[in-house]
MARVEX-261974 format. One record per residue: residue in one letter; x, z, y of N, C-alpha, C, CB in turn. Coordinates in steps of 0.2 Angstrom, whole numbers, plus 5000, padded with zeros to 4 digits. Atoms other than C-alpha are relative to their C-alpha. Glycine has a CB too. Layout:
# MARVEX-261974
AXZYXZYXZYXZY/...
***
This chain:
# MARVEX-261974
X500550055003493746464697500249935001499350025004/X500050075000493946274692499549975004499949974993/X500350055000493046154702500249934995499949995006/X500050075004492545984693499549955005499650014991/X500450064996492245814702500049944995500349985007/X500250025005491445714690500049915002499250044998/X499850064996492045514692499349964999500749974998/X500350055001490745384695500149954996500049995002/X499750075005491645264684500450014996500349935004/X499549995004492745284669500749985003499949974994/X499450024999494445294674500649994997500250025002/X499550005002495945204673500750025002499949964998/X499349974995497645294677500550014999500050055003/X499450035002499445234676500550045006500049915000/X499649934996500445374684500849974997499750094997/X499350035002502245284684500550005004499949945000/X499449944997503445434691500549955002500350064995/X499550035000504845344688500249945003500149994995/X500050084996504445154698500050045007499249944999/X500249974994503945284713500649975005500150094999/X499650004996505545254723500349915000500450054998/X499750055002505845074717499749925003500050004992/X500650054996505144984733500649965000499650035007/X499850104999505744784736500350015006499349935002/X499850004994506944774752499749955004500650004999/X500250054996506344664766500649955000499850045008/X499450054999507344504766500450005008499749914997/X499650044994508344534783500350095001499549955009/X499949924995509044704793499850015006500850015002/X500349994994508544784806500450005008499850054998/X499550024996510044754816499949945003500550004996/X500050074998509644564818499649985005499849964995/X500449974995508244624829500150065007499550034995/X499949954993508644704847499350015002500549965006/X500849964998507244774859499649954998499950035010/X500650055001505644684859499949965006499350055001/X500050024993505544574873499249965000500849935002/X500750034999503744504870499650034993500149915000/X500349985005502444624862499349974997499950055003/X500550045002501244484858500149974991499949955007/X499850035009502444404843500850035000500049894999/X499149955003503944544843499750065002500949985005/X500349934999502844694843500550064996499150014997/X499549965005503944834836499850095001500949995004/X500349944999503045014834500550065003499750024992/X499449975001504745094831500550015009500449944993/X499550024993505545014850499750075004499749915006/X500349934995505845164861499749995006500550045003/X500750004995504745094873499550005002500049985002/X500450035000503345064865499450085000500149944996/X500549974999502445244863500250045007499850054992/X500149974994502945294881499649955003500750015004/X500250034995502245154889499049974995500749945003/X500550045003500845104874499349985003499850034994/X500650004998499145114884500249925003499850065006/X499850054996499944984896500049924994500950025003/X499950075005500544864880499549984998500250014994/X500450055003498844854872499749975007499550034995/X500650044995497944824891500449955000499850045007/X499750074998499444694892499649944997500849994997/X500350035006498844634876499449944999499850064997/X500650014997497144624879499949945007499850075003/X500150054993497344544897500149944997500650025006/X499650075002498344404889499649954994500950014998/X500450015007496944374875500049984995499749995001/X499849975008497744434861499750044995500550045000/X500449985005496644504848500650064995499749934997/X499749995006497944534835500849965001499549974994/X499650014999499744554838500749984994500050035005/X499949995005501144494828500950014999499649944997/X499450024998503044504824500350004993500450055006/X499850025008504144464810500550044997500349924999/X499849935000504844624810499950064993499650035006/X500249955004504744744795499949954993499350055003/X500050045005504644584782499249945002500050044994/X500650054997502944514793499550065000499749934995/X500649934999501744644803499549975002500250085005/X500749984997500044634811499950045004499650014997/X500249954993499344744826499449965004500650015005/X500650024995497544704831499950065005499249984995/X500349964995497144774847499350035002500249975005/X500849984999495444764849499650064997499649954997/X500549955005494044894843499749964995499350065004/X500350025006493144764833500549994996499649945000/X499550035004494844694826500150064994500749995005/X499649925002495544884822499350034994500250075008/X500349985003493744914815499749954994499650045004/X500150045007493744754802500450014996500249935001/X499849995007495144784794499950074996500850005001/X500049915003494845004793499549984996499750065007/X500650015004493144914786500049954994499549985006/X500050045005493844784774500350024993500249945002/X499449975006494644874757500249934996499550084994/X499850065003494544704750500549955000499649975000/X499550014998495744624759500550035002499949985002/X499549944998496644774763500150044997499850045005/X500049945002497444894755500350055002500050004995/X499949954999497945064757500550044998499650024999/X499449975004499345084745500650035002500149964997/X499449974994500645104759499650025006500649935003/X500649974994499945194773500650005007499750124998/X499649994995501645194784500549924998500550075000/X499750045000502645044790500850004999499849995003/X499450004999504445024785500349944998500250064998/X499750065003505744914779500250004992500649995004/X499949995008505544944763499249974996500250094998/X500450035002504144844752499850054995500149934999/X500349985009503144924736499949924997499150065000/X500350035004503144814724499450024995500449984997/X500649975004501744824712500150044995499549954998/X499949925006502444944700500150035005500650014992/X499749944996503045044713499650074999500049985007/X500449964999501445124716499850034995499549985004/X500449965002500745254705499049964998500250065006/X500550014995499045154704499450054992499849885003/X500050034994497645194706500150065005499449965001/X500249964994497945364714500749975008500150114995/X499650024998499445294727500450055000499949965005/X499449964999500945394735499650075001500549965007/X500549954997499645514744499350015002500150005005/X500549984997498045524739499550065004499950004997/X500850055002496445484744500449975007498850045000/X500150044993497245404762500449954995500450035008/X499850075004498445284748499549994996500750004997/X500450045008497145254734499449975005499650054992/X500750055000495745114735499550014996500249934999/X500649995004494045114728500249954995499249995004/X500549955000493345164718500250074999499549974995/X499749935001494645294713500250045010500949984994/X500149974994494645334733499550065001499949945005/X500649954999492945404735500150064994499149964999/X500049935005493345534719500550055003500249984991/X499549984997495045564726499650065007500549935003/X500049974993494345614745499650054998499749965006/X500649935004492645734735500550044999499450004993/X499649955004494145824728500150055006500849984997/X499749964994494745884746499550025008500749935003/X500349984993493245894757499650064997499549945004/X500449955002492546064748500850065007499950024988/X499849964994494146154758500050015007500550005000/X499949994992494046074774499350015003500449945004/X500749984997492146104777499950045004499650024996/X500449974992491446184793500150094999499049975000/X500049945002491146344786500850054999499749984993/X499649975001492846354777500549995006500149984993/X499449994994493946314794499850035004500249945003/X500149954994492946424807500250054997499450005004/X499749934996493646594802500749985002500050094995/X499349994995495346514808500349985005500350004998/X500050004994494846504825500450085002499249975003/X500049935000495246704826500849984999499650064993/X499350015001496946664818500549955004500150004994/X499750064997497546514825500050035009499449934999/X500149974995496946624843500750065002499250034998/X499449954999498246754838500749954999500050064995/X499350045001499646634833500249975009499949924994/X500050034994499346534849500250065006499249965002/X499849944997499646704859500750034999499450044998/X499449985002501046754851500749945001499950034992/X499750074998501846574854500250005008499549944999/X499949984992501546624872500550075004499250015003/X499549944997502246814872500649984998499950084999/X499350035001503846724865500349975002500249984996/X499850034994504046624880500450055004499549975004/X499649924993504646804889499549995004501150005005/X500250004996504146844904499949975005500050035001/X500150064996503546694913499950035006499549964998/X500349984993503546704932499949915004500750065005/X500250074999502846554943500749995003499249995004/X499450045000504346434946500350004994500350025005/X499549995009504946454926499849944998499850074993/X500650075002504746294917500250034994500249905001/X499949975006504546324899499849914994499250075000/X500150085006504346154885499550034995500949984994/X500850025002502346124879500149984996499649975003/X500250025002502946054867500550024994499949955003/X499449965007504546134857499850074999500950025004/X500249935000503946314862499250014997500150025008/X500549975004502146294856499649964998499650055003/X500450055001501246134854500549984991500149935008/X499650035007502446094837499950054996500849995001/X499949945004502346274831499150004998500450075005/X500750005003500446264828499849984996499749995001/X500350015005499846154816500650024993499849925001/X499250005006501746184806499650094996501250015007/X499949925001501046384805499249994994500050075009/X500849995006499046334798500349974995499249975001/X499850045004499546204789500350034994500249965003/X499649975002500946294780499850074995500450005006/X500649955001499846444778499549984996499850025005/X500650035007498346354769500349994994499649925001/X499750025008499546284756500450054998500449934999/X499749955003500346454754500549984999499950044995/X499350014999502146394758500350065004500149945004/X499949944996503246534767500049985007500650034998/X500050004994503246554784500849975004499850065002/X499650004998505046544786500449924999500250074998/X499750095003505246344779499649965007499649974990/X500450084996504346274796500549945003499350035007/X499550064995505946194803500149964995500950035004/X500150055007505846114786499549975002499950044993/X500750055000504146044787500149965008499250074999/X500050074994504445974805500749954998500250045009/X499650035004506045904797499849944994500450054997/X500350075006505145814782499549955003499550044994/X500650024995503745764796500649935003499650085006/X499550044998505145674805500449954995500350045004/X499550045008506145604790499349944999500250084989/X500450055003504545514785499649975004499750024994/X500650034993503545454802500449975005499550085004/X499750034996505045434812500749955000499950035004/X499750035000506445364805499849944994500450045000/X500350055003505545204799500649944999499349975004/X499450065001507345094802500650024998500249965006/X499449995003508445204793500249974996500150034997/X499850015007509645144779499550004993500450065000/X500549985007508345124763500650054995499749914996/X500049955003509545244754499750085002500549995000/X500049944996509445374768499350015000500449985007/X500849995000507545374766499850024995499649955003/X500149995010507545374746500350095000500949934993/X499749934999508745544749499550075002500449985005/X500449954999507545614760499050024996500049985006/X500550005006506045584748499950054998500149954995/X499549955005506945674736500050065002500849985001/X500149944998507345814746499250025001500450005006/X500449955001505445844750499650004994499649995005/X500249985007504945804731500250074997500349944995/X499849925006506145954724499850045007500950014996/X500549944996505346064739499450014997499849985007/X500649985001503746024735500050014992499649965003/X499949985009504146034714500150095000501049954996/X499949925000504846214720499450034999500150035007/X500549954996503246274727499649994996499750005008/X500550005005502246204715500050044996500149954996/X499949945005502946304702499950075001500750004998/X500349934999502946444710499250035000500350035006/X500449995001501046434712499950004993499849985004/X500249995006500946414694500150064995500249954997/X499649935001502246574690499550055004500949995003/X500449964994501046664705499449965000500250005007/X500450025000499446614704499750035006499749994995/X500449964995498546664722499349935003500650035007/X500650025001497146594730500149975008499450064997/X499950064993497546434744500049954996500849995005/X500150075002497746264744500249984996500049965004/X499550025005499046224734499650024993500850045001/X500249985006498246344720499449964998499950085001/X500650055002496546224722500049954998499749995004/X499850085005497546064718500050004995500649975000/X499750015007498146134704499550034994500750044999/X500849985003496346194697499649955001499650075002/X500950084999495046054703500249954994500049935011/X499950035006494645964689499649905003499550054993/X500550044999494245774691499949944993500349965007/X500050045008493545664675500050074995500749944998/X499649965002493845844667500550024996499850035000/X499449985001495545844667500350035005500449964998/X499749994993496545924679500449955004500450074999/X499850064997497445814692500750014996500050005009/X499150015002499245744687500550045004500449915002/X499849974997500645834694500149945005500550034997/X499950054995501045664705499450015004500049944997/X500549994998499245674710500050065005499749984996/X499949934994499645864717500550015003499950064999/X499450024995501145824723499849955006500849964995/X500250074994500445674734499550045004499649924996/X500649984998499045764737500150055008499750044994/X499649934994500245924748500249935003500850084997/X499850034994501145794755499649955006500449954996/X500450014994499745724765499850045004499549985000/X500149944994499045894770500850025004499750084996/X499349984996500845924776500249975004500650004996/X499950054996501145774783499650005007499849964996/X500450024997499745724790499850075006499649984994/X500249944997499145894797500550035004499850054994/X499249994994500745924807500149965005500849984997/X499950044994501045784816499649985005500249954998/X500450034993499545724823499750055003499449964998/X500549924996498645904829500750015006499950114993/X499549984995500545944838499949955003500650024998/X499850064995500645764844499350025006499949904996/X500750004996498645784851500350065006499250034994/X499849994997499145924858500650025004499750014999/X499549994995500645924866499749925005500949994996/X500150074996499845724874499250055005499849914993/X500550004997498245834881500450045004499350014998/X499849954996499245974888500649945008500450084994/X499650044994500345824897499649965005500549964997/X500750044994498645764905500150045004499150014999/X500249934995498445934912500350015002499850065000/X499349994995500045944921500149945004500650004996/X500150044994499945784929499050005005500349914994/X500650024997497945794934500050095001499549964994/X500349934996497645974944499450004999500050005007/X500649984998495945944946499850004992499549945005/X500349985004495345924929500450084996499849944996/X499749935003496546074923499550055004500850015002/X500449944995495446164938499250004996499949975009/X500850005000493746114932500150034994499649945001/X500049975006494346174915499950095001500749974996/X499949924999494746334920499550065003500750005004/X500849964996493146364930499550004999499849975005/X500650025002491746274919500349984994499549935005/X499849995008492346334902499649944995499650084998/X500150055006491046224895500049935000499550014997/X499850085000491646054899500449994994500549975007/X499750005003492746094886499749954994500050054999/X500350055007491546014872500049935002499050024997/X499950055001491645854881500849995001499549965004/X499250034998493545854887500449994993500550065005/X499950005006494045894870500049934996499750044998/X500250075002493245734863500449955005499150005001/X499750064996493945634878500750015000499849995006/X499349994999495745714876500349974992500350105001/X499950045008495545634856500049935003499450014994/X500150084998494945464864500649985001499749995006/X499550034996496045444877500850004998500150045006/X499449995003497645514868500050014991500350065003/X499949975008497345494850500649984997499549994995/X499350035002498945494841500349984994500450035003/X499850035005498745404825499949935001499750034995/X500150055004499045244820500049994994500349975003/X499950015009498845194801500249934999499350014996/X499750085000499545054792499549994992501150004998/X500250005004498744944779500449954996499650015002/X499650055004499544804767499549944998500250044994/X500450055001498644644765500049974994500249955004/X500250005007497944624749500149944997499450014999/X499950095001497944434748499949965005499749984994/X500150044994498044274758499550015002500149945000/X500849995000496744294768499849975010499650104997/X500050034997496344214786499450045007499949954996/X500549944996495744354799500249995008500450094997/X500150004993495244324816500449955003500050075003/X499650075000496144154814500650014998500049985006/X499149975003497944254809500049984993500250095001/X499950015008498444184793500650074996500449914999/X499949945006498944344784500350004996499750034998/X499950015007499744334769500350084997500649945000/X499949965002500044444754500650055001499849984995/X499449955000501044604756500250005008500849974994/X499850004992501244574777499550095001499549905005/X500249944996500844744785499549995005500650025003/X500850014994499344784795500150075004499050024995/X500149954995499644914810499250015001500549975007/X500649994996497945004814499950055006499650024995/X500149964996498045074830499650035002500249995004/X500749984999496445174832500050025008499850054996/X500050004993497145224850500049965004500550035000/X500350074997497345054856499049975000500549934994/X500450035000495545024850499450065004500049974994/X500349944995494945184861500149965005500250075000/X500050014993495545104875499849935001500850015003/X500150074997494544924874499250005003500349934994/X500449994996493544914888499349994997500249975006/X500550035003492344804876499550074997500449954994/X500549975004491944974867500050065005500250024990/X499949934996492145114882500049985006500850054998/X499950034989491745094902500550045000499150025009/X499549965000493045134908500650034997499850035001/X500049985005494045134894500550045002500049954995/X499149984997496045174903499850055005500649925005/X500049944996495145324914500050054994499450015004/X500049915003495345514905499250025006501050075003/X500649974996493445554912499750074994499249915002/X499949905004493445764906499350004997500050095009/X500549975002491445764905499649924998499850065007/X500450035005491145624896499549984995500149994998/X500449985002489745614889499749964993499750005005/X500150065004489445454876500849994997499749925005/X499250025002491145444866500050004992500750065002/X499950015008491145394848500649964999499349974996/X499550015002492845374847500250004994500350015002/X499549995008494245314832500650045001500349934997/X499249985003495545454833499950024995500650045004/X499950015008495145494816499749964996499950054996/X500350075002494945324810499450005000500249974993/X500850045000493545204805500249994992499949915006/X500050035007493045174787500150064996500549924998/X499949965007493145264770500850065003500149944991/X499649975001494745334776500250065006500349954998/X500249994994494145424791500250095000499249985001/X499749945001494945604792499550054998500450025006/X500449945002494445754782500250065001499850014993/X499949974997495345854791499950015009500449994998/X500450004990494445824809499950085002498949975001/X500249934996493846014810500450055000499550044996/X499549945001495346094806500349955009500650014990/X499650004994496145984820499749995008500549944998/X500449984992494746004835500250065000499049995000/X499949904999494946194829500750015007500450064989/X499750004998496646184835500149985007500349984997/X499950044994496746074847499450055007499849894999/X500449954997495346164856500450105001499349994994/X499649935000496146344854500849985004500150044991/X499750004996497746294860500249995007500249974998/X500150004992497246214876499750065002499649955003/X500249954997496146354880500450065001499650014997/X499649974999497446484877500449985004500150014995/X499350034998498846394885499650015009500349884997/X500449974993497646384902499950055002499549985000/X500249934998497146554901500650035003499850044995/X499349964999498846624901500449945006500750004992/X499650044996499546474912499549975003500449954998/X500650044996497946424925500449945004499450055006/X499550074997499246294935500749994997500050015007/X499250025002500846184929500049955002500450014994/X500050105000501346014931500950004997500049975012/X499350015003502845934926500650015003499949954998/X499449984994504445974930500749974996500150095002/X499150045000505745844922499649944994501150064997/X500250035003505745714909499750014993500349955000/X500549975004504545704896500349914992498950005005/X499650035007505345634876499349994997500650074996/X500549995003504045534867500050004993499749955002/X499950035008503945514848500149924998499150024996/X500050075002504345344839499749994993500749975001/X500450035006503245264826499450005000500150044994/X500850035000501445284821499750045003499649994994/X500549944998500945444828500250025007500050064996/X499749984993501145474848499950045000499949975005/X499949944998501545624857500550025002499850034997/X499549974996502545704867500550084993499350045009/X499749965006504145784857500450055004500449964995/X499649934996505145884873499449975007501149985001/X500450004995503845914887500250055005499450014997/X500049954996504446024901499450005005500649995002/X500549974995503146114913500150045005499750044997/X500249914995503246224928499650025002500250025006/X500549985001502246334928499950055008500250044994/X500250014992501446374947499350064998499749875003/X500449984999500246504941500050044991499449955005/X499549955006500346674928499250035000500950065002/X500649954996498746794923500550064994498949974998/
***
């Protein structure tokens, strides 16, 4: 069956394949730039120091009363710390736009983008073609349609665990290679009827485009490439096979009624793919590295099952592990930072979870929180429509993981991610308790 999402406003739409890749280089290298030695005006997302130690950075941040940090890094970035700051720009599309969602050393020029749907819509397009874009995508992730795969996700998460072998207490096992990575790679992968046997692929494309933000700009065009004719594959084959997933829904929803551009469903997988991978594995590999350093709440989890509904919510707070980027639409003069067009906008929603201004308490992990209307799936129109699918997860993993493991702690060093999305990438555990 076609759906049809009928546009508010006549559209105009300049789908311009061929500019796709023909972004502006940053006038410097990245070579010319060593570590960060001051995160106030040499903030560097990318520095391997900065998502091991980030909580610390923005409370530096903060302390030293920085609002909005800056460095001249990436061609000229931005990084407001604050929750009002982080929730001005999430909230200004006028001055902001959306067209680049990740920071690198590479610029779009204004053909570049596809406009108005961008690289990946609805998180790259702006209004008014945004709100038609996001109606396209929230009939799959609806409430309804993501709880029956609490059941499946239950068995995956189980089968993740009897492949560990036969755990005995004193084994350490990796929370984060062994099953925190393999989980969102298997729904995800599975919604869009990809095969199962391409997920070292999909964590491969995930990584190509989230963490090597100071590669070679060839070396990043390449890998583009490579996940374009992946995803051109699969495309086709849904079209040669018609069955009934996500992919098969891109390529039937009608919007204006026409059906979407191939660019438009090609952009479209590449965010659920994206997107839907990295942050649920990050989330949870960063809550299960609570619970190995903190005994007691791992205890009270395991004793007063339903703290769950608020720990959950505070294991997003405390560890949420997106940041988004935005692009500055034009000169414009924000919170006294003179901004100029095409400068980059870091939005750390995690930094703005932790300011004391919007949260008592903001730098504790308190399990049975009770008041949290936190941003780890942003602020503003662009606010995740994938939330239910990634509480499902994250919720089932930990639960599971506990059950089978009621005590672990850590037992060597812990490998963070680098770029926009934190989390723990090699986590070892020992494990102090088996059922």
């Amino acid at each position: 069956m076609t759906d049809t999402i009928e546009p508010t406003e006549p559209l105009e739409i300049s789908d311009t394949p061929e500019n796709a890749l023909s972004w502006e280089r940053t006038p410097y290298d990245a070579d010319d730039y060593g570590p960060v030695t001051d995160w106030a005006t040499d903030l560097d997302h990318a520095d391997p120091g900065y998502n091991p130690n980030a909580p610390e950075v923005w409370k530096e941040l903060r302390d030293s009363g920085c609002p909005v940090a800056h460095s001249d890094r990436y061609g000229g970035m931005w990084a407001p710390i604050t929750h009002e700051a982080v929730h001005d720009v999430a909230y200004d599309t006028e001055n902001f736009t959306s067209r680049s969602v990740v920071v690198t050393h590479l610029r779009p020029g204004d053909a570049a983008i596809p406009a108005p749907i961008g690289v990946v819509p609805p998180i790259s397009s702006d209004p008014p073609f945004h709100g038609m874009a996001r109606r396209l995508l929230l009939p799959p992730f609806a409430p309804k349609q993501i709880e029956p795969w609490e059941a499946e996700v239950q068995i995956l998460c189980r089968r993740l665990l009897d492949e560990m072998g036969d755990v005995a207490p004193g084994d350490t096992v990796d929370a984060a290679v062994q099953y925190a990575q393999h989980i969102p790679v298997n729904v995800i992968g599975r919604m869009l009827g990809f095969p199962e046997e391409d997920e070292a692929l999909f964590r491969e494309f995930v990584h190509n485009t989230l963490e090597t933000i100071n590669a070679e700009p060839g070396t990043r065009r390449e890998n583009f490439l490579k996940l374009d004719e992946y995803l051109d594959k699969q495309v086709q084959d849904h079209i040669d096979n018609p069955r009934e997933d996500l992919t098969d829904y891109l390529l039937n929803v009608e919007l204006g009624g026409e059906k979407l551009s191939p660019e438009h469903v090609r952009g479209s997988i590449v965010l659920l793919l994206i997107a839907g991978i990295d942050t649920t594995w990050s989330a949870i590999g960063s809550s299960l590295w609570h619970l190995a350093q903190t005994p007691s709440d791992l205890d009270r989890l395991g004793s007063e099952p339903e703290v769950m509904t608020f720990a959950l919510e505070e294991f997003l707070r405390a560890y949420a592990p997106v940041t988004m980027a935005r692009m500055v639409a034009k000169d414009v003069d924000f919170h006294g930072c003179p901004m100029k067009k095409d400068d980059w906008v870091l939005l750390p929603f995690p930094a703005a979870n932790r300011d004391p201004r919007a949260f008592e308490d903001a730098d504790e992990f308190i399990i049975d929180r009770e008041s949290n209307r936190h941003a780890a799936f942003g602020l503003g129109i662009h606010r995740c429509l994938g939330s239910n699918l990634a509480r499902l997860e994250l919720k089932v993993a930990i639960e599971e993981f506990i059950t089978r493991f009621p005590k672990f702690e850590l037992a060597g060093d812990v490998t963070w991610s680098a770029g926009q999305i934190r989390g723990p990438r090699v986590l070892p555990v020992r494990i102090l308790e088996t059922t």
